[in-house]
C-alpha positions as CSV (number, residue, x, y, z in Angstrom):
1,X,106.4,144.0,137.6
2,X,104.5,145.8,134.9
3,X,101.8,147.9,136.2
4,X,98.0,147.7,134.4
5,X,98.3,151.1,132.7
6,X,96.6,152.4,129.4
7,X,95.8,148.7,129.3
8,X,93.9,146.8,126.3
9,X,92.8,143.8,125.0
10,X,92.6,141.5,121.6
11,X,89.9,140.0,121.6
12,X,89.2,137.0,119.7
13,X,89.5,136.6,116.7
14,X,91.0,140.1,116.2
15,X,94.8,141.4,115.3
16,X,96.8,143.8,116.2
17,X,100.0,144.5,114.4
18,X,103.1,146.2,115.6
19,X,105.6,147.9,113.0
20,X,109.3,149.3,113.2
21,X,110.2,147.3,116.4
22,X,113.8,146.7,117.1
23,X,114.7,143.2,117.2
24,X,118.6,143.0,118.8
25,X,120.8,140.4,117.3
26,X,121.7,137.9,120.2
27,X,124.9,137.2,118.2
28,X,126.6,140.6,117.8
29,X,125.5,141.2,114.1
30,X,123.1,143.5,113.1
31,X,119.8,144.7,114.7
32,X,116.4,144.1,112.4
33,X,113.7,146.5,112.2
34,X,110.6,144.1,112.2
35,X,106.8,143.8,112.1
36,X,105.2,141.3,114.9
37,X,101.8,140.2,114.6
38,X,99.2,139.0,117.7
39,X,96.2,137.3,116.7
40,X,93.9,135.3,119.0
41,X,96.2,136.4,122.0
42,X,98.9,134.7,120.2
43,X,102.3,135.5,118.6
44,X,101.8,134.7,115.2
45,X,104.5,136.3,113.0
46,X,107.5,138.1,113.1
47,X,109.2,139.5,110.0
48,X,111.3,141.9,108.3
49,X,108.9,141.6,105.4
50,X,105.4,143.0,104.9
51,X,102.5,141.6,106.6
52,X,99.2,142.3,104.9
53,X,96.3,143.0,107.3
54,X,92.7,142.8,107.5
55,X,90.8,146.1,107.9
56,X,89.8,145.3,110.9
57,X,93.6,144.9,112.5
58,X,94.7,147.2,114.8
59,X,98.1,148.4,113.6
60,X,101.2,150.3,115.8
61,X,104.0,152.3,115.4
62,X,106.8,151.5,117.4
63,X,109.2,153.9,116.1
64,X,112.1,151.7,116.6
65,X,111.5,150.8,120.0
66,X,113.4,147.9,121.5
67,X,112.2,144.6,122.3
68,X,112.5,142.5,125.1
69,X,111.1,139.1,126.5
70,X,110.3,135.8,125.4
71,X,109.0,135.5,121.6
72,X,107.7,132.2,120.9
73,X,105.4,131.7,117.6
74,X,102.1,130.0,118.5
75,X,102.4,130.9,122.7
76,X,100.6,133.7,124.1
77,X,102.5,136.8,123.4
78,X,104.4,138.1,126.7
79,X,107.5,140.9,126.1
80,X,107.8,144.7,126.3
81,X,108.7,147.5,123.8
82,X,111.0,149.8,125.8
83,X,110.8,153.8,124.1
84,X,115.0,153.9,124.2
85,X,117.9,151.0,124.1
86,X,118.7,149.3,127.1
87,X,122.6,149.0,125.7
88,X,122.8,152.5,126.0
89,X,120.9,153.3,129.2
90,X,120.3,150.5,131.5
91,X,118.4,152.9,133.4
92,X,115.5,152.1,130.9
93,X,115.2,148.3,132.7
94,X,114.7,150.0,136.2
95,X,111.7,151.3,135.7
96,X,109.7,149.6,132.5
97,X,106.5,150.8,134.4
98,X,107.3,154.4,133.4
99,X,110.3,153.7,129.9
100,X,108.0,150.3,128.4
101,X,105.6,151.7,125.5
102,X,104.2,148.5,124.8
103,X,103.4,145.5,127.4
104,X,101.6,142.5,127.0
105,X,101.9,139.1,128.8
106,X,99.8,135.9,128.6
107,X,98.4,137.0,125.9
108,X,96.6,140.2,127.4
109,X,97.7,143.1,126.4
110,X,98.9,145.3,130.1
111,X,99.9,148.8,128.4
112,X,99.7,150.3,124.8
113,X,100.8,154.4,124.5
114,X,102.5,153.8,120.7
115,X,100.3,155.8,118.1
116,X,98.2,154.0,115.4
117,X,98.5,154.1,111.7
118,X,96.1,155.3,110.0
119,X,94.4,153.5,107.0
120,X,96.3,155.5,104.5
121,X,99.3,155.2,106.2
122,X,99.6,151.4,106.8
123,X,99.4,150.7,102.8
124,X,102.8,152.1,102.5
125,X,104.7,149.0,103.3
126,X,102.2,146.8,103.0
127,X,102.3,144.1,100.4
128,X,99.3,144.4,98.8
129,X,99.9,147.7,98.3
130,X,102.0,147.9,95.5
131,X,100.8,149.4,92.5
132,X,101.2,146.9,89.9
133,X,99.5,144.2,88.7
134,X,102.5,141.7,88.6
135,X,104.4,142.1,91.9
136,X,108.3,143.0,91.6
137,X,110.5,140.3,90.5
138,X,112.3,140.5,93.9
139,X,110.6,141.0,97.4
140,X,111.2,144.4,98.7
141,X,112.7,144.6,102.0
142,X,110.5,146.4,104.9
143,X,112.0,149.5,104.6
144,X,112.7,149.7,101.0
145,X,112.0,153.3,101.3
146,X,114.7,154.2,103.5
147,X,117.1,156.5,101.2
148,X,120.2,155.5,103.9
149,X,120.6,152.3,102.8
150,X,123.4,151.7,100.5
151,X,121.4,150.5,97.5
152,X,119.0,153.2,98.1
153,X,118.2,156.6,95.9
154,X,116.1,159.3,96.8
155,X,116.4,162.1,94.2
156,X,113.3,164.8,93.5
157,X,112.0,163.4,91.0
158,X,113.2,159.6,90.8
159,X,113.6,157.6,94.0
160,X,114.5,153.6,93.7
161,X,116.4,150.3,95.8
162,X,118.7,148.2,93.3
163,X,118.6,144.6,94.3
164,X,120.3,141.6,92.6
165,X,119.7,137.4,92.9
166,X,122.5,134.9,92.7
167,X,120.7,131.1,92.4
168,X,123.2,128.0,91.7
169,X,122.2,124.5,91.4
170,X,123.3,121.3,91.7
171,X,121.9,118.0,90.2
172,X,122.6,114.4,89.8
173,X,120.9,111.9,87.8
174,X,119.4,108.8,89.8
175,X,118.3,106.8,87.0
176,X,118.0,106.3,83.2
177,X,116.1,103.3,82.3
178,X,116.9,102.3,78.4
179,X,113.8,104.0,76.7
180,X,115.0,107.0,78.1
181,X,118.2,107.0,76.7
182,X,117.0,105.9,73.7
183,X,114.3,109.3,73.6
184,X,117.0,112.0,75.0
185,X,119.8,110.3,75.7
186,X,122.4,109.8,78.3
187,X,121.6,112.0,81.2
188,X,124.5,110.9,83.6
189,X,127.3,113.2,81.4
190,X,124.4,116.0,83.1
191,X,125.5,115.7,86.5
192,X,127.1,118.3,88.1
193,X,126.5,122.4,89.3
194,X,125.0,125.3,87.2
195,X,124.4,128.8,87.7
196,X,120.5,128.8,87.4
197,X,120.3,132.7,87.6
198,X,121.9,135.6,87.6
199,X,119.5,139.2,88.1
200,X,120.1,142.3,88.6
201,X,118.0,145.5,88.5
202,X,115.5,147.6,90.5
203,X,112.1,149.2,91.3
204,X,111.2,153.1,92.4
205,X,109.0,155.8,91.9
206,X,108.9,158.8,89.2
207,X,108.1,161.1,92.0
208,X,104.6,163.0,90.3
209,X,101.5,163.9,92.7
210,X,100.2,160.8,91.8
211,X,103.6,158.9,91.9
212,X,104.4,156.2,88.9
213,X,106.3,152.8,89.3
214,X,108.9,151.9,87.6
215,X,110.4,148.0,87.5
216,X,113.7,147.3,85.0
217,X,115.7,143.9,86.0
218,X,118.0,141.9,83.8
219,X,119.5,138.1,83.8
220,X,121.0,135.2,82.3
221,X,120.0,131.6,82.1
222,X,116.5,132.6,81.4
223,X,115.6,130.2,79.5
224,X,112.4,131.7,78.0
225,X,109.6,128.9,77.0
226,X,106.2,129.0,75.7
227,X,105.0,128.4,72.1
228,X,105.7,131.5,70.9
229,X,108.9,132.1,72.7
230,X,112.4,131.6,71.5
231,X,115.1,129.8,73.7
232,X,117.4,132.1,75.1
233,X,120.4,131.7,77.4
234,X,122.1,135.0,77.2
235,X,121.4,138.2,78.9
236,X,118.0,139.6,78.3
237,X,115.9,142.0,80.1
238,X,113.1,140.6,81.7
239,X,111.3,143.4,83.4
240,X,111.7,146.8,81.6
241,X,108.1,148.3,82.9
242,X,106.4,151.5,83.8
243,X,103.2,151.4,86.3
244,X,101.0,154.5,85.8
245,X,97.5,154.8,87.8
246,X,94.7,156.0,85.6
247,X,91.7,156.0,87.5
248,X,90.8,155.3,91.3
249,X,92.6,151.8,91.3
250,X,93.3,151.0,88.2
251,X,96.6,150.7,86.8
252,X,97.9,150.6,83.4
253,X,101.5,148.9,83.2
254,X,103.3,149.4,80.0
255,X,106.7,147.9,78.2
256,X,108.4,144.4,79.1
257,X,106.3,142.5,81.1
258,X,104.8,139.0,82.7
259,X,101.6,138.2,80.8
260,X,98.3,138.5,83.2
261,X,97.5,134.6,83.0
262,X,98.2,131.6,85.7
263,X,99.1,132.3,89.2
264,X,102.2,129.9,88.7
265,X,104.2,132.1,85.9
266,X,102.8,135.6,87.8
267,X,104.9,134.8,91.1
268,X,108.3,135.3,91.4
269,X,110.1,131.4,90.9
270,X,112.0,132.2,93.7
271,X,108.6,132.1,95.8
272,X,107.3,128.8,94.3
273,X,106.8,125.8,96.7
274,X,109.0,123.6,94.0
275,X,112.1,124.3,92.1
276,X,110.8,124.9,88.5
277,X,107.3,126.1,87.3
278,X,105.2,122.6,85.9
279,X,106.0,121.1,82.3
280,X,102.6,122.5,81.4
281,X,102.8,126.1,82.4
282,X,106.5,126.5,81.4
283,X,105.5,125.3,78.2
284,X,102.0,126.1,77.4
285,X,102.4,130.0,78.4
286,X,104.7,132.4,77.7
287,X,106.0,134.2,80.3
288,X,106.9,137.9,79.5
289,X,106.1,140.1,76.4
290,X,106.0,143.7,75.2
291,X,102.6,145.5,75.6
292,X,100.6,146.8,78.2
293,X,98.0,145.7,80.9
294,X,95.2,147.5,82.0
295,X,94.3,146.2,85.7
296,X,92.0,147.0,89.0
297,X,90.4,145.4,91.7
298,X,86.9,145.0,92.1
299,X,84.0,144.1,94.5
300,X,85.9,145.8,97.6
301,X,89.1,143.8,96.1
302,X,87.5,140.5,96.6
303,X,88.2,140.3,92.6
304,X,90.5,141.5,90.4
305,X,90.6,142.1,86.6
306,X,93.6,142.5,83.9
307,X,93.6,142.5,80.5
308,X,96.6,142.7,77.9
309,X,97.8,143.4,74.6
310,X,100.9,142.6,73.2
311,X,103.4,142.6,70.6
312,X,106.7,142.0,70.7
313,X,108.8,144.0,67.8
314,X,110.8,145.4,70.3
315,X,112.8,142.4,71.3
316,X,115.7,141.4,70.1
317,X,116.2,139.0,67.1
318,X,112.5,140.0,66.1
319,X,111.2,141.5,62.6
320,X,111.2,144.9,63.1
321,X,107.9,145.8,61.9
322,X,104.9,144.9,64.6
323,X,102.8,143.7,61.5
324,X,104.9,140.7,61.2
325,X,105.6,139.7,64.8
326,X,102.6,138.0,66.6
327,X,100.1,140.0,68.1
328,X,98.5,138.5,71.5
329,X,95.2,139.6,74.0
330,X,95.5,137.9,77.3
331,X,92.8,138.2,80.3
332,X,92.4,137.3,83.3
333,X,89.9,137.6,86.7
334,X,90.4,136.0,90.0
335,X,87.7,136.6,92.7
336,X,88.0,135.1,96.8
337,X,84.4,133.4,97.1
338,X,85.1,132.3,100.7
339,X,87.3,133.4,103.6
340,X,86.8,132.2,106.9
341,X,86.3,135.0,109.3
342,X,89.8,135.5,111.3
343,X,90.8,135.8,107.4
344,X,93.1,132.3,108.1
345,X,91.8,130.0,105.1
346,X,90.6,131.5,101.8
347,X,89.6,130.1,98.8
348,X,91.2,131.4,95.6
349,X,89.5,131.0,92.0
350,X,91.0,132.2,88.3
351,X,90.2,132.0,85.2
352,X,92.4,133.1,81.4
353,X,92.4,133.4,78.2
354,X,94.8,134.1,75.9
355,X,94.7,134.9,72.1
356,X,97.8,135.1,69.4
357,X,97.0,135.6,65.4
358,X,100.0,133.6,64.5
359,X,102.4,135.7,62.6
360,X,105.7,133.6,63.5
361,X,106.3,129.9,64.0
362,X,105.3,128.1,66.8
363,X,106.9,124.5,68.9
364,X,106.0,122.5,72.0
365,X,108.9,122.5,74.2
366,X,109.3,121.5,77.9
367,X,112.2,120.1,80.1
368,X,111.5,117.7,83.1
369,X,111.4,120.8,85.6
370,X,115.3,120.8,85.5
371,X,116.8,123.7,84.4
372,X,119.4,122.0,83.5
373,X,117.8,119.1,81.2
374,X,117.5,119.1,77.8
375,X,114.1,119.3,76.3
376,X,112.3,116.2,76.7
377,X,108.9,116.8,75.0
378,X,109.5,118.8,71.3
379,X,107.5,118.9,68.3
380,X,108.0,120.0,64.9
381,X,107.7,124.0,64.1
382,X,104.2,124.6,62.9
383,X,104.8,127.2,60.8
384,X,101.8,130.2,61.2
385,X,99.6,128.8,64.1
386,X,96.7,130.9,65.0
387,X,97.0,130.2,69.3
388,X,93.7,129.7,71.7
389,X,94.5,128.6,75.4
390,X,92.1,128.9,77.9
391,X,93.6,128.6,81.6
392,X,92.0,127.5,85.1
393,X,93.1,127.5,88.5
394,X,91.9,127.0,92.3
395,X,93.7,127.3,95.4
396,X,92.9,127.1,99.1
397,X,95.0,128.3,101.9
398,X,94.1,127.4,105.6
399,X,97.3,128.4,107.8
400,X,100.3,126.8,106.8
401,X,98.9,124.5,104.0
402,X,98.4,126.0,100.5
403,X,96.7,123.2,97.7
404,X,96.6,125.0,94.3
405,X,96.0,123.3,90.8
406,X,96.0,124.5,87.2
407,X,94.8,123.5,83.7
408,X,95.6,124.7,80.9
409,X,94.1,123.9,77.2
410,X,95.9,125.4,73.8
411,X,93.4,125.1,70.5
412,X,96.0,125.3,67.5
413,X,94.3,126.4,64.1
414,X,97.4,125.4,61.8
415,X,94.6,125.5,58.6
416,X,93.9,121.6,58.3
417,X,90.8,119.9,59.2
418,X,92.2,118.3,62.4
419,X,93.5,120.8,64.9
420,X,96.4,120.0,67.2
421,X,95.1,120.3,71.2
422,X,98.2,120.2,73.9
423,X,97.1,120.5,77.1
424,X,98.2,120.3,81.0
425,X,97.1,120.2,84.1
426,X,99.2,120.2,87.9
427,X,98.2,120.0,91.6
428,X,100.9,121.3,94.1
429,X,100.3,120.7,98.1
430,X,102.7,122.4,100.6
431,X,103.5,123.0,104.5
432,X,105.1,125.7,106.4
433,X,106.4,123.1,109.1
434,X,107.3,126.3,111.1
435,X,103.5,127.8,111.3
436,X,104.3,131.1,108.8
437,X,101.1,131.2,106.5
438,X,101.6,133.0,102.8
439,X,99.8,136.0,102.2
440,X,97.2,136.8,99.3
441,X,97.5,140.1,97.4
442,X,94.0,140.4,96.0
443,X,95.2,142.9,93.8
444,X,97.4,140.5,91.2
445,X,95.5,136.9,92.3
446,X,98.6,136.2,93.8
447,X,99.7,134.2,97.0
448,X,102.9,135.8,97.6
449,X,106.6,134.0,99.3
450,X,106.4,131.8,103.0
451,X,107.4,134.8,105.6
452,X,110.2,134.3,107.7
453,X,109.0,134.7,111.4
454,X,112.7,134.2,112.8
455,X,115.8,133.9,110.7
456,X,118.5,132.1,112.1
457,X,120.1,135.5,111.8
458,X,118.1,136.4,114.7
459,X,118.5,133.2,116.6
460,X,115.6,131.5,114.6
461,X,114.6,128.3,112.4
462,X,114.5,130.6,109.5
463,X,111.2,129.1,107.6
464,X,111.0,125.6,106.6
465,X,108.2,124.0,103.6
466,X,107.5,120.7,102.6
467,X,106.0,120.6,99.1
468,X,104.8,117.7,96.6
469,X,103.2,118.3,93.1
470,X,101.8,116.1,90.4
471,X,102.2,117.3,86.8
472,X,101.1,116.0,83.4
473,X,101.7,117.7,79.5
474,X,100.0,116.2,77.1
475,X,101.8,116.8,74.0
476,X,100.9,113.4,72.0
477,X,98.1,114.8,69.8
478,X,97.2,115.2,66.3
479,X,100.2,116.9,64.0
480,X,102.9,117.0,66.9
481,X,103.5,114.0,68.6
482,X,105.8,115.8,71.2
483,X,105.7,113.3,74.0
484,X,103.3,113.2,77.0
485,X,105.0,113.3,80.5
486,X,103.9,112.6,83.8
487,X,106.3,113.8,86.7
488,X,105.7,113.4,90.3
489,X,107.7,115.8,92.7
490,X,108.7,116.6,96.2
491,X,110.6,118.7,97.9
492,X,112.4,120.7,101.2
493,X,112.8,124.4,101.3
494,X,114.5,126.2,104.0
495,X,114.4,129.5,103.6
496,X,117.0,131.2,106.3
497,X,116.6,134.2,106.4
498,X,114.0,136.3,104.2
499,X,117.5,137.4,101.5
500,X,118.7,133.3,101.9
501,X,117.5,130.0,100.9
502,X,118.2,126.3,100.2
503,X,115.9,123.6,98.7
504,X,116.0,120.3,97.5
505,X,113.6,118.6,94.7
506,X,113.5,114.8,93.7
507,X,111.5,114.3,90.6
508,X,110.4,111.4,89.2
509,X,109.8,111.1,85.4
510,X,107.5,109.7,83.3
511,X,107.6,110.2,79.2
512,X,106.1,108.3,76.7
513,X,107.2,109.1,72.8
514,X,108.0,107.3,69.9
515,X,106.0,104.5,71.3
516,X,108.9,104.0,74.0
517,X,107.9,104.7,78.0
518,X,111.1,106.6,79.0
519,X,111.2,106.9,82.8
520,X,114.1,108.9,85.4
521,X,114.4,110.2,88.1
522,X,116.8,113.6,89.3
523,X,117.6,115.3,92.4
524,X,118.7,119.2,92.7
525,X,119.8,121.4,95.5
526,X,119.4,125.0,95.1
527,X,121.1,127.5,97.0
528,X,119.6,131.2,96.4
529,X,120.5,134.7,98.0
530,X,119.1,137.9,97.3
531,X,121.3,140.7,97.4
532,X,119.9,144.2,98.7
C-alpha cells in the first residue's frame, strides 16, 4: 500500500499536468511518451500531443517514468509513476513506497517528488507556443524536438522534423434528381476512390539567439479556390514560409502563406469537424498567397491581431512583374470575451477584412464540399474586379461541444452602376463522443484538432466526433448568376490514433440555377494517415 509521503492535493477547479510519462503498449508494439492531465480530481486527458494549460496549472516532469494502474478518462485519477521500468527490474514493484515518484488514487494526490517546469520551460512543447501566426500544416508530434527520431535533424544552425500526409477518398452518388442533371450533369459516372492529398514537407528552426521558424510543405490535388485563385491539380507548394520575431511577441511571417482571415481556411483541413471547408469559405476566400503577415497577441493574449499584404508574382503561371498581378491587404482580430473559470467553455469572436485592387480576372466557383465534384456554382470571368469581403465569425466551446458559424460578404466594383454582392454564411455543431475537448491557441484565433486521450494503439477508443453543419452560397446576384446552394451535412470521425483517421460525410444538396432546383445527395469515406 502506498504510504502518505510528500503528499498533495488538487483542489477544485485546479490542474495539474504531468509530461514525459511512459505509457507501455499492452500489445507488444511500441511504448508512447505522453502527457496526462488531472483536473477537478479527475483524469481528463491523455495524449502524445500537446496540451495547452492555464497559468495557473501545475505542470511535472516525469522524465520518462513508467506508468502503472488504472487510467480511466472521467474517474478519479488512481495509478503510480515508478522512477525505473518494471520489465527490467521487478524489484521496482516491491517497494513503490520508496521506487513510485508520483502516486495518486481517488482522486487525491498521495506522493509528488517529480520536479516542476517552470513557466519558460513548459512553452516548449506546448501548442500555443508556436511562433507563427498560422499553425503548421501538420500537427507536430510531442517530442518533435527529439533529433533521434528518424525524420529528425539537428544541425548548428538549422534543426527540423519532415513529416508527410497520405488522404484517399471514397464517394458514391445517392441521388440525382433530373434538374440536377440537367445543371451539372450525370454524377453517377463520379463514383468511385480518389487520392484527395498527397503532402510532404517540414518545419524547424534557423538556430539564431532569438531562433526563426521555418515551414516549406508541398502537394497535389490542391485544388486551390477563391475568386482570385486559379484551379490547380498538379503539384504546388503550399507553405514555403519563414517566421521571424520582431518585437516582444510579435511575429512577422514572410513568403507562401494561408491569408490571416476565417478560422475555417486557418486550420489545418485535416482538423476540421467535416470533410471539406463550406461552399462559402472555399469559394469566397482564398486560401494561401505570397506576402507577409505581421502578427501578436494582445490584452494578456485574450486577443490577437494580424495584418497582411500580398502579391503573388512569384507563383507559377503568373505575370512576372508585381504591377500586373493583384495586390491584396487582409486583417484580422479575434479576442475571448468570456471563459468560464476552470477555462472549460470559452467564447470565441473574429472579425476580417480583406482588400484586392483587381489586376487579374476574377470567377465564383464552388463544388458541393466534394473534392471530387465538379463545380456546381460558376459564373462568368469578370474581367478587372476591384474585391471587398468583410468576414465574421463566433464560436463557443464548452467540453466536448464546439458550435462555430461564419459569414462572409464580397462587394465586387466591376465599374457599372450595379455591383455584384456574393455572400455566405455556415453553422457547424460537433461532439467528442469520447470526452477529449479541442484546445484554443489564442495566438492565431484558432481551435486546434480533437486530442486523442487513448489510441487504440495503446489499448484505446482512439477519439470519436459527431459533426453536422448547415451551409448556404449565395451566388444568384446581379451580373453572375452562379447558382445559390444550400447543403446540409453530417458526419463520423474516428480519429485512431493522433497520425490515423477515418471519417464519413453524407451531404445533402440543394442548388438552384437557371431557374431549375437541382437537388443530390453524396456520401464519402476518408481514410487519412500522417506520416512522421
Amino acid at each position: 500500500m502506498l504510504a502518505l509521503i510528500g503528499a498533495g492535493s488538487v483542489a477544485a477547479g485546479e490542474s495539474l499536468l504531468l509530461r514525459n510519462v511512459l505509457l507501455p503498449s499492452m500489445t507488444g508494439g511500441d511504448d508512447k511518451n505522453v502527457s496526462i492531465l488531472i483536473t477537478n480530481h479527475r483524469l481528463e486527458l491523455i495524449s502524445e500531443d500537446p496540451i495547452p494549460v492555464s497559468d495557473d496549472c501545475e505542470v511535472f516532469d516525469a522524465k520518462g517514468g513508467f506508468v502503472i494502474g488504472r487510467l480511466d478518462l472521467g474517474a478519479p485519477a488512481g495509478f503510480l509513476i515508478l522512477e525505473g521500468d518494471p520489465r527490467d527490474d521487478p524489484e521496482l514493484l516491491l517497494d513503490t513506497r520508496r521506487n513510485a515518484s508520483f502516486g495518486a488514487a481517488r482522486g487525491e494526490i498521495l506522493k509528488n517528488t517529480l520536479p516542476s517546469i517552470s513557466d519558460t520551460e513548459r512553452g516548449v512543447t506546448s501548442y500555443d507556443g508556436w511562433l507563427a501566426y498560422t499553425p503548421p500544416p501538420l500537427a507536430l508530434p510531442l517530442d518533435y524536438r527529439d533529433a533521434t527520431r528518424w525524420n529528425h535533424f539537428q544541425g548548428r544552425h538549422v534543426s527540423g522534423v519532415l513529416a508527410g500526409l497520405v488522404g484517399l477518398d471514397r464517394t458514391a452518388w445517392l441521388a440525382q434528381n433530373a434538374e440536377s442533371q440537367r445543371q451539372v450533369g450525370d454524377l453517377d459516372s463520379l463514383d468511385g476512390g480518389t487520392i484527395r492529398a498527397l503532402r510532404a514537407g517540414g518545419v524547424g528552426t534557423l538556430n539564431f539567439d532569438n531562433p526563426w521558424v521555418w515551414t516549406v510543405f508541398g502537394t497535389t490535388h490542391a485544388f486551390e479556390r477563391g475568386f482570385d485563385s486559379g484551379d490547380d491539380d498538379d503539384f504546388s507548394w503550399i507553405d514555403l514560409r519563414l517566421d521571424i520575431p520582431v518585437w516582444k511577441d510579435m511575429t512577422v511571417s514572410v513568403g507562401k502563406q494561408k491569408e490571416p482571415i476565417s478560422m475555417e481556411r486557418l486550420m489545418s483541413l485535416l482538423y476540421l469537424p467535416q470533410q471539406e471547408r463550406s461552399a462559402s469559405a472555399d469559394s469566397l476566400l482564398r486560401a494561401r498567397n505570397v506576402g507577409a503577415v505581421f502578427s501578436t497577441p494582445v490584452f494578456d493574449d485574450r486577443a490577437a491581431l494580424a495584418v497582411g499584404v500580398f502579391n503573388d508574382w512569384l507563383d507559377k503561371g503568373q505575370p512576372s512583374s508585381p504591377g500586373d498581378n493583384t495586390t491584396t491587404v487582409v486583417g484580422r482580430a479575434t479576442f475571448v470575451p468570456w471563459t468560464s473559470p476552470d477555462e472549460n467553455t470559452l467564447l470565441h469572436v473574429g472579425f476580417g477584412y480583406r482588400s484586392s485592387n483587381g489586376k487579374e480576372p476574377a470567377a465564383l466557383r464552388a463544388r458541393p464540399e466534394v473534392n471530387s465534384a465538379p463545380d456546381f456554382v460558376i459564373s462568368d470571368q469578370l474581367r478587372h474586379p476591384e474585391l471587398d469581403t468583410y468576414q465574421a465569425e463566433l464560436s463557443l466551446r464548452s467540453g466536448p461541444v464546439w458550435i462555430h458559424g461564419e459569414w462572409i460578404d464580397v462587394q465586387i466594383d466591376s465599374g457599372s452602376a450595379q455591383q455584384p454582392n456574393p455572400s455566405g454564411y455556415n453553422v457547424t455543431a460537433s461532439w467528442i463522443l469520447t470526452g477529449e475537448r479541442r484546445p484554443y491557441n489564442s495566438r492565431a484565433g484558432v481551435f486546434g484538432r480533437a486530442p486523442v486521450a487513448r489510441g487504440v494503439d495503446v489499448n484505446g477508443w482512439g477519439t470519436w466526433e459527431m459533426s453536422t453543419r448547415y451551409s448556404k452560397l449565395k451566388g444568384n446576384t446581379f451580373m453572375l448568376d452562379a447558382g445559390d446552394m444550400n447543403i446540409w451535412s453530417a458526419g463520423l470521425n474516428w480519429w485512431l490514433t493522433p497520425r490515423v483517421s477515418f471519417n464519413v460525410n453524407y451531404r445533402w444538396i440543394d442548388l438552384t440555377q437557371d431557374s431549375l432546383t437541382g437537388k443530390s445527395e453524396e456520401i464519402t469515406a476518408r481514410l487519412m494517415v500522417i506520416v512522421d
